[in-house]
PDBQT receptor file of N, H, CA, C and O in Angstrom, charges set to zero:
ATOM      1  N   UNK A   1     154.423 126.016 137.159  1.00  0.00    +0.000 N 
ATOM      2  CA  UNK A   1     153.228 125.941 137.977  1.00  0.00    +0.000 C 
ATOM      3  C   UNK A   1     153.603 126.321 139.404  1.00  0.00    +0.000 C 
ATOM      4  O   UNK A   1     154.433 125.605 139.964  1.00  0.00    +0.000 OA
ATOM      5  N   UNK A   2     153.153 127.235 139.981  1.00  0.00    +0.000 N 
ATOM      6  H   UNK A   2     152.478 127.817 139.526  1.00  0.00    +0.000 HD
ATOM      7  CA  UNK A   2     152.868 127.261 141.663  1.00  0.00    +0.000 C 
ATOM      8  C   UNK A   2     151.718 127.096 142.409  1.00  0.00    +0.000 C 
ATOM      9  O   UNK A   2     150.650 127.450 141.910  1.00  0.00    +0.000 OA
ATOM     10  N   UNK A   3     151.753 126.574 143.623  1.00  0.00    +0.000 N 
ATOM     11  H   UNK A   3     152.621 126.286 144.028  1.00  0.00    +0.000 HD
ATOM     12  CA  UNK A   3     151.107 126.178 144.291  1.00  0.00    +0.000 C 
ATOM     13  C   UNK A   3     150.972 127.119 145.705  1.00  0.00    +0.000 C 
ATOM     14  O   UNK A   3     151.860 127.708 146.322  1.00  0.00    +0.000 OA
ATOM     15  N   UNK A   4     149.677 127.038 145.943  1.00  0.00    +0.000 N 
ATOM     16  H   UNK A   4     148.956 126.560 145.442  1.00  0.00    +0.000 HD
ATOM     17  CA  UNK A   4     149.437 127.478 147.388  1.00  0.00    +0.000 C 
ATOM     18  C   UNK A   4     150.263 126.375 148.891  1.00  0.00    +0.000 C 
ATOM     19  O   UNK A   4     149.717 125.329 149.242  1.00  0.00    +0.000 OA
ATOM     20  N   UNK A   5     151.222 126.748 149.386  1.00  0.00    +0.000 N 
ATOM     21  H   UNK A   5     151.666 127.598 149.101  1.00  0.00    +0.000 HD
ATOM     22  CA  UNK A   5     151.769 126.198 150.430  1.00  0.00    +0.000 C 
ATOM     23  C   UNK A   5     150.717 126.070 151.576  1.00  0.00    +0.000 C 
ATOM     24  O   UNK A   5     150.972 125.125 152.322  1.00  0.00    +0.000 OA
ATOM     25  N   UNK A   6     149.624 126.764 151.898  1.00  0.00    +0.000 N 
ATOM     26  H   UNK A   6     149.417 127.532 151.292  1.00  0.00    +0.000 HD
ATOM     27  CA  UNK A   6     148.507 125.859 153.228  1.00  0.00    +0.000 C 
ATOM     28  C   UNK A   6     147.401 125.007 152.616  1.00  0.00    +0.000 C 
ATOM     29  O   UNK A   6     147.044 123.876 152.946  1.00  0.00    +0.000 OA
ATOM     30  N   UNK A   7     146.899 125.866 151.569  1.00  0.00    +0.000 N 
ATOM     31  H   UNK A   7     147.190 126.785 151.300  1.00  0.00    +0.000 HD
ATOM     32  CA  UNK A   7     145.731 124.534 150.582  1.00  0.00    +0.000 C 
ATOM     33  C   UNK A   7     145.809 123.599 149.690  1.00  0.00    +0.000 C 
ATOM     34  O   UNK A   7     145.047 122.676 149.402  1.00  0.00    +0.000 OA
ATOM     35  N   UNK A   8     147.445 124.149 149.028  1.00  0.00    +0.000 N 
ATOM     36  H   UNK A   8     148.064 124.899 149.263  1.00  0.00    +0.000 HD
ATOM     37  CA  UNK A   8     147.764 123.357 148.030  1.00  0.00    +0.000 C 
ATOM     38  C   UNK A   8     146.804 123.491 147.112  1.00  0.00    +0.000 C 
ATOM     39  O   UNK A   8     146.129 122.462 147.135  1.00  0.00    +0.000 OA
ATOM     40  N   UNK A   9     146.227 124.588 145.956  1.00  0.00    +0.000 N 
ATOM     41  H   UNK A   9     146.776 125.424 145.938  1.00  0.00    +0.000 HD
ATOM     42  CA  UNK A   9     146.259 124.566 145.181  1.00  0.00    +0.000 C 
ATOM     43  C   UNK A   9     147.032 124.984 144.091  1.00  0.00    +0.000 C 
ATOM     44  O   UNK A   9     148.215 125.305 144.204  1.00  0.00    +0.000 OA
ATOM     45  N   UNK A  10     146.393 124.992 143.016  1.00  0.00    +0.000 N 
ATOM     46  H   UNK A  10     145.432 124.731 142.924  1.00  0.00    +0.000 HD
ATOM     47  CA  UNK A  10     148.130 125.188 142.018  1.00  0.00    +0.000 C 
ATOM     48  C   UNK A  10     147.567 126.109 141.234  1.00  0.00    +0.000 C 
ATOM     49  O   UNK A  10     146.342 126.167 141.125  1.00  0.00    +0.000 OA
ATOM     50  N   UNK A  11     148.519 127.072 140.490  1.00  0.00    +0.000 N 
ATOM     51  H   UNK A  11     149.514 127.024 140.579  1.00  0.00    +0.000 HD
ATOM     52  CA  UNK A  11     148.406 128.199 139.632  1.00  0.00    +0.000 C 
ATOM     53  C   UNK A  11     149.365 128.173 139.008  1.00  0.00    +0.000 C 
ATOM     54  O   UNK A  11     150.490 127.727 139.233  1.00  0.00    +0.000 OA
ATOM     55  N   UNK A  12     148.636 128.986 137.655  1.00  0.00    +0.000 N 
ATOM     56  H   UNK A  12     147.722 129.348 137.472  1.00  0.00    +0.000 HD
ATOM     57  CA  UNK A  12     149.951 129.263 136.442  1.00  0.00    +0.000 C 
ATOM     58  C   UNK A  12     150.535 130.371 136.427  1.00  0.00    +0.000 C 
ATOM     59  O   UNK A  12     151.384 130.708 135.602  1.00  0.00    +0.000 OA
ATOM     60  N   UNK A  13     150.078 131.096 137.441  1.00  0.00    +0.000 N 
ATOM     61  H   UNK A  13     149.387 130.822 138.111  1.00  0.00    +0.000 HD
ATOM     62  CA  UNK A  13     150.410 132.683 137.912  1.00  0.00    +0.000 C 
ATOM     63  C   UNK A  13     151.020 133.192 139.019  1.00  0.00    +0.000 C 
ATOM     64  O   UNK A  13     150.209 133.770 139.742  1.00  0.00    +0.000 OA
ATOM     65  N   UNK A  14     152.699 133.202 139.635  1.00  0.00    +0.000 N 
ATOM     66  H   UNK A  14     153.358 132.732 139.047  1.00  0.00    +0.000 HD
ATOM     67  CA  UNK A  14     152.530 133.080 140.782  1.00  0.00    +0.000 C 
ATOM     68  C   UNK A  14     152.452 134.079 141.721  1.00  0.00    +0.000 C 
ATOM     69  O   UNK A  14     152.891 133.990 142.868  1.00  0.00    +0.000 OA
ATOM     70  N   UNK A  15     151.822 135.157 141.177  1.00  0.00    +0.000 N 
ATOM     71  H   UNK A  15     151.466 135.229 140.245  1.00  0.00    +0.000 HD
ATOM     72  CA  UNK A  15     151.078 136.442 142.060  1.00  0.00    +0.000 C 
ATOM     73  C   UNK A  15     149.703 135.935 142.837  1.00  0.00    +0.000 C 
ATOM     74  O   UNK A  15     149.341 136.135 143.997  1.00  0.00    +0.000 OA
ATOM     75  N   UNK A  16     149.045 135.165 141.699  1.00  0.00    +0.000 N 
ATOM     76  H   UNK A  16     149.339 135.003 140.757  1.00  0.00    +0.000 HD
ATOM     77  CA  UNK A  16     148.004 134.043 142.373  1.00  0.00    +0.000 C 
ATOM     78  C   UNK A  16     148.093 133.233 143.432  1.00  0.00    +0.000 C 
ATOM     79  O   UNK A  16     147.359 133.117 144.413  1.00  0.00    +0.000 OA
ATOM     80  N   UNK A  17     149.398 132.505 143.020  1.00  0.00    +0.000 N 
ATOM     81  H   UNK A  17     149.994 132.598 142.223  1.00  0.00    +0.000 HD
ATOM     82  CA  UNK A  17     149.502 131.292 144.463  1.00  0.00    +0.000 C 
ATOM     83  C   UNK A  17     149.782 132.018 145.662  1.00  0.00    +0.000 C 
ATOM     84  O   UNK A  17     149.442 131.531 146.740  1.00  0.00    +0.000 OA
ATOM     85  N   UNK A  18     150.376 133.152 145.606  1.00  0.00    +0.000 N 
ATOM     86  H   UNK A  18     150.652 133.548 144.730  1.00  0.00    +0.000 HD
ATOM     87  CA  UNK A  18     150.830 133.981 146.466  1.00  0.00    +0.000 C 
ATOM     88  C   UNK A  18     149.513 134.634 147.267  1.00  0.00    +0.000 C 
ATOM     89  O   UNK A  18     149.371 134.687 148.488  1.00  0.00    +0.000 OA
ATOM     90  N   UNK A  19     148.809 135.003 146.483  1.00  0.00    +0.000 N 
ATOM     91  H   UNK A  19     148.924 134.961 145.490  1.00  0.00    +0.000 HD
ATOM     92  CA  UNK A  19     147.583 136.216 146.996  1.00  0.00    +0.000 C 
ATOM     93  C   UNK A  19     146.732 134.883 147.752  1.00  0.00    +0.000 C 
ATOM     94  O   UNK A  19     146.011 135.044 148.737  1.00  0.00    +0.000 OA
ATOM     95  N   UNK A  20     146.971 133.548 147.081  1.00  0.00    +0.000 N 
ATOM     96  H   UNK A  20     147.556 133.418 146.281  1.00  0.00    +0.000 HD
ATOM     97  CA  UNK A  20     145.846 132.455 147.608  1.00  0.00    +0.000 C 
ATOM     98  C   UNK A  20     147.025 132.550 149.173  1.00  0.00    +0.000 C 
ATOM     99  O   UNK A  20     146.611 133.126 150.179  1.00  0.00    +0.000 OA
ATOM    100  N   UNK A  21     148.062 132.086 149.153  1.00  0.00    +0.000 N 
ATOM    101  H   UNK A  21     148.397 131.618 148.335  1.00  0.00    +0.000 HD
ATOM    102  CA  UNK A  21     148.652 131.745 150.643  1.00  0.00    +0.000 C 
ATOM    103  C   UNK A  21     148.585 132.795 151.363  1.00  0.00    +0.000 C 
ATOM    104  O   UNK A  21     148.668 132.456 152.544  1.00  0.00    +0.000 OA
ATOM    105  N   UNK A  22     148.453 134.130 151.226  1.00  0.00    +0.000 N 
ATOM    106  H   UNK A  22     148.386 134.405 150.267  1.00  0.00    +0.000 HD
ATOM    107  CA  UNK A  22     148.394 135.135 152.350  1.00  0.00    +0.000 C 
ATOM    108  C   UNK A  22     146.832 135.258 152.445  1.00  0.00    +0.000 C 
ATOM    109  O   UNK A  22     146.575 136.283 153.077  1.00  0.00    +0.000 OA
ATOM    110  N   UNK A  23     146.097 134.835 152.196  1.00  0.00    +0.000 N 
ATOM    111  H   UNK A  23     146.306 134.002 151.683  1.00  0.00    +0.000 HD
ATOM    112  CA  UNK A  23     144.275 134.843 152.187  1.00  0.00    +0.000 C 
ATOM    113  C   UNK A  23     144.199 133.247 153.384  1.00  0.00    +0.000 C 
ATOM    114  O   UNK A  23     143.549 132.895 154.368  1.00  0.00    +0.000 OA
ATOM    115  N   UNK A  24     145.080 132.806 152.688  1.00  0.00    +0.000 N 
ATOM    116  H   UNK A  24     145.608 133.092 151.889  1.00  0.00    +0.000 HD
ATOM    117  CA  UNK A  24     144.614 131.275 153.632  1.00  0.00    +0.000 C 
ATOM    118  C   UNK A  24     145.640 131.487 155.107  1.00  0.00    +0.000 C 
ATOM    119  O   UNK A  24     145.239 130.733 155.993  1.00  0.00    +0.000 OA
ATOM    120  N   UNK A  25     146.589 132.153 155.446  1.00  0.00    +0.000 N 
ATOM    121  H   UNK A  25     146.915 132.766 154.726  1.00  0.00    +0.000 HD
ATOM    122  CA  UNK A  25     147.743 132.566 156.487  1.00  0.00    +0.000 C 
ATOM    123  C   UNK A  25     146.554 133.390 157.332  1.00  0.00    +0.000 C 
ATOM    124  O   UNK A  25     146.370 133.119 158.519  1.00  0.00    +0.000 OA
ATOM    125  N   UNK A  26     145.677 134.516 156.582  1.00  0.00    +0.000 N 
ATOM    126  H   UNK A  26     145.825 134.736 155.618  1.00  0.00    +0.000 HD
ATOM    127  CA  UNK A  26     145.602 135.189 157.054  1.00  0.00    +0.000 C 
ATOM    128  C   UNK A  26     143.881 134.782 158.043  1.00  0.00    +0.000 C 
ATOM    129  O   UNK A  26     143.602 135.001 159.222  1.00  0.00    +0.000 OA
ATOM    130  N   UNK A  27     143.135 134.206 157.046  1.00  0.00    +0.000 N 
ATOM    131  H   UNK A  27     143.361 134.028 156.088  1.00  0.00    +0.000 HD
ATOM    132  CA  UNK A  27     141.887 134.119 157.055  1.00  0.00    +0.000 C 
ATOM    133  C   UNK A  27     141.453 132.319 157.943  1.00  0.00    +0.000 C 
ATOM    134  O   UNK A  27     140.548 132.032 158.726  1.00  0.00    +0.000 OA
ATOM    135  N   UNK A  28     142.394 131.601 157.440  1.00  0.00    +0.000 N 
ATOM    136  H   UNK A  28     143.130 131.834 156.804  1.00  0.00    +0.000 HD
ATOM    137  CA  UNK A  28     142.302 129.871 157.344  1.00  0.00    +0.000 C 
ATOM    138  C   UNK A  28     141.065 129.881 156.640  1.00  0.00    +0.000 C 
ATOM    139  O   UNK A  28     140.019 129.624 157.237  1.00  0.00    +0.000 OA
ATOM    140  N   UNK A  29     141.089 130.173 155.339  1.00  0.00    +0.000 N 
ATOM    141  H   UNK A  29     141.938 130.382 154.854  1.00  0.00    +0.000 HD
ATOM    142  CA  UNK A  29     140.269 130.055 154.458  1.00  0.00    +0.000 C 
ATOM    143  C   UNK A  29     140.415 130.160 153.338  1.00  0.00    +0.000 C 
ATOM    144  O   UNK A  29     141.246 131.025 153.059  1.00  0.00    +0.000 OA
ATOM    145  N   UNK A  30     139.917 129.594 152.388  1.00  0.00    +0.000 N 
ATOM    146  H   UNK A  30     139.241 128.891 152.615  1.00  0.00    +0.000 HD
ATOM    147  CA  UNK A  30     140.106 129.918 150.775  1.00  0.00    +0.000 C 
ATOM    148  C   UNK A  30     139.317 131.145 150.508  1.00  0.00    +0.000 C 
ATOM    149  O   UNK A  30     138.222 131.218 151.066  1.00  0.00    +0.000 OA
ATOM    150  N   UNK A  31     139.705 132.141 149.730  1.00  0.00    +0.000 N 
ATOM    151  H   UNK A  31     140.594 132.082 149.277  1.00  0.00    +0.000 HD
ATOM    152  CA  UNK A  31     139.166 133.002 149.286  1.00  0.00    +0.000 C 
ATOM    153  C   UNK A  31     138.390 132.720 147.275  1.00  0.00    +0.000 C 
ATOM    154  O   UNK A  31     138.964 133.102 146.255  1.00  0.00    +0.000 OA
ATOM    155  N   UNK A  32     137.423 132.193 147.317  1.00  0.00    +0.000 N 
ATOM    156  H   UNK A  32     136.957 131.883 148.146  1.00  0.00    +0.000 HD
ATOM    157  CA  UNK A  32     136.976 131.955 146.340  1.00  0.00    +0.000 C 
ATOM    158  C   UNK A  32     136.780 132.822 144.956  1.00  0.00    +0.000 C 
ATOM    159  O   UNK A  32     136.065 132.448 144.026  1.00  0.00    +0.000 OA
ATOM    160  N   UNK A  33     137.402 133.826 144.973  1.00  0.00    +0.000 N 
ATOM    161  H   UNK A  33     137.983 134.130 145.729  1.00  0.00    +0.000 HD
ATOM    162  CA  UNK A  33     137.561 135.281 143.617  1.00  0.00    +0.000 C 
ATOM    163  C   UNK A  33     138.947 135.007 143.241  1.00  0.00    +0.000 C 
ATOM    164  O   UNK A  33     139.329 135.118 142.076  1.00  0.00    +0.000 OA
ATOM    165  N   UNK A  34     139.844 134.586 144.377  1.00  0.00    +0.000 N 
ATOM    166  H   UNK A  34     139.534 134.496 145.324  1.00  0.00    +0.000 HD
ATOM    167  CA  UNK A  34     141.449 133.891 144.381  1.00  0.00    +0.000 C 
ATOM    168  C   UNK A  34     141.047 132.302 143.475  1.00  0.00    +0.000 C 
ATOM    169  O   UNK A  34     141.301 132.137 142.282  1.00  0.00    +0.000 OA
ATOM    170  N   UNK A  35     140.505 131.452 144.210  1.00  0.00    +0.000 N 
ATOM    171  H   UNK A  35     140.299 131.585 145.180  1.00  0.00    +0.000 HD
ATOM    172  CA  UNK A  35     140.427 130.099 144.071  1.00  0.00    +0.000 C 
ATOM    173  C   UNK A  35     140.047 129.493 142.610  1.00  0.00    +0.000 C 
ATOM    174  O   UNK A  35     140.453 128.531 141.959  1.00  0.00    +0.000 OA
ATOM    175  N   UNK A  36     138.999 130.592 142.388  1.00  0.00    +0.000 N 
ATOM    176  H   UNK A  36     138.669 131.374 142.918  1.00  0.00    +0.000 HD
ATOM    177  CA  UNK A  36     138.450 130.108 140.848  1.00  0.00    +0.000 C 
ATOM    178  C   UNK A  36     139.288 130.602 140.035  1.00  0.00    +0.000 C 
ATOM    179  O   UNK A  36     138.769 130.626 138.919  1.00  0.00    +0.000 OA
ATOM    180  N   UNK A  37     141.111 131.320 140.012  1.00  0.00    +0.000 N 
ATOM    181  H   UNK A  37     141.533 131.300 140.919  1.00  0.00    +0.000 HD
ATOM    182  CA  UNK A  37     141.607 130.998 138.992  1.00  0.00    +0.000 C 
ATOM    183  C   UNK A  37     142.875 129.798 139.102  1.00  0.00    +0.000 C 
ATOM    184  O   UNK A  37     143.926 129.537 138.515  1.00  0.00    +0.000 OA
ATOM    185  N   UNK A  38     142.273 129.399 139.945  1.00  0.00    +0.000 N 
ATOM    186  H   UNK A  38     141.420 129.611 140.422  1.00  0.00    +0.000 HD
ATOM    187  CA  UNK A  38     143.206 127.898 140.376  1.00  0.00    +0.000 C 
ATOM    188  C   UNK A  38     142.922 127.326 139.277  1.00  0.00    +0.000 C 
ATOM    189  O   UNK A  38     141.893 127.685 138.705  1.00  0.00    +0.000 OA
ATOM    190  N   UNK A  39     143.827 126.191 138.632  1.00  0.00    +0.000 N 
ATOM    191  H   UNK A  39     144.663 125.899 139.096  1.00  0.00    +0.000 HD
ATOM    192  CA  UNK A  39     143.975 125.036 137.486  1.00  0.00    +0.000 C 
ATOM    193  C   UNK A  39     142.709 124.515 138.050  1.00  0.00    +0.000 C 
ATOM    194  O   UNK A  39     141.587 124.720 137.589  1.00  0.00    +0.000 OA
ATOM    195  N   UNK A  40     143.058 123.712 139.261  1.00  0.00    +0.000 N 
ATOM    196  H   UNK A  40     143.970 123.545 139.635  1.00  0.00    +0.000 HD
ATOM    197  CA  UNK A  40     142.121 122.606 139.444  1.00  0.00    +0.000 C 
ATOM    198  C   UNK A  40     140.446 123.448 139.286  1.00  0.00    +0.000 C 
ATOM    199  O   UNK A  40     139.622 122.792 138.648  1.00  0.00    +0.000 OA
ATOM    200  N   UNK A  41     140.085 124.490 139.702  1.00  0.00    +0.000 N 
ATOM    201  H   UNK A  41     140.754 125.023 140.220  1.00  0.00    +0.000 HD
ATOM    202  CA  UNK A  41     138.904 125.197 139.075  1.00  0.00    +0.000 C 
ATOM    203  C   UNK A  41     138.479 125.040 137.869  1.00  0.00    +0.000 C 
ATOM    204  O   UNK A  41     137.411 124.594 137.448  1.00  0.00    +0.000 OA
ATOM    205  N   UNK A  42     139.957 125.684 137.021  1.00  0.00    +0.000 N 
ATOM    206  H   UNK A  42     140.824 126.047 137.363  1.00  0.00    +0.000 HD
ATOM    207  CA  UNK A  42     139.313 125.541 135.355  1.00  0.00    +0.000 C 
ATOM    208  C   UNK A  42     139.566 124.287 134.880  1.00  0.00    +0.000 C 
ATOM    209  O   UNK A  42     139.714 124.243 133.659  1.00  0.00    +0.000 OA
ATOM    210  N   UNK A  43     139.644 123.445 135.360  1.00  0.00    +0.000 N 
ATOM    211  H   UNK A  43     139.524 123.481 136.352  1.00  0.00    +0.000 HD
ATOM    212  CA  UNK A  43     139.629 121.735 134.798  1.00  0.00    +0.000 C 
ATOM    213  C   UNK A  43     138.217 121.182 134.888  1.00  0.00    +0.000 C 
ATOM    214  O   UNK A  43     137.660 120.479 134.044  1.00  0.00    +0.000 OA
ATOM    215  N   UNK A  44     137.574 121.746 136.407  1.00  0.00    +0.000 N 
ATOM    216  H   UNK A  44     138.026 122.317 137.093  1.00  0.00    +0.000 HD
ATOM    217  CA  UNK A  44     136.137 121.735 136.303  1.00  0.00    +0.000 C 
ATOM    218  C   UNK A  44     135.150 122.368 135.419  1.00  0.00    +0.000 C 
ATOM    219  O   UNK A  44     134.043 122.005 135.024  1.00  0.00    +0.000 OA
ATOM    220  N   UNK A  45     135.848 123.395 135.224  1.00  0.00    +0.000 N 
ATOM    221  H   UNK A  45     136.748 123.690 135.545  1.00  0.00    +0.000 HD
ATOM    222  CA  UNK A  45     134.394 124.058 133.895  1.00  0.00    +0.000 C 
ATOM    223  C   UNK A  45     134.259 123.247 132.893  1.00  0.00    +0.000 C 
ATOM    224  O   UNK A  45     133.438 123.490 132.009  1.00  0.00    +0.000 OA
TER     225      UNK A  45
């Protein structure tokens, strides 16, 4: 599992956690097309 290092979310992919921490470095924001393949996303569906 990896995780985003500024939002701390977590992924099973870590091109994902990656693309989420340079979106949140870059933006201070979650990028939500990134976010919804976060775990904690698909635990909610």
């Amino acid at each position: 599992m990896f995780s985003c290092g500024i939002c701390g979310l977590h992924y099973s992919d870590k091109e994902d956690a990656e693309a989420c921490e340079s979106w949140c470095k870059t933006h201070n924001s979650c990028n939500l097309q990134v976010a919804k393949k976060s775990i904690e996303a698909k635990k909610g569906k």
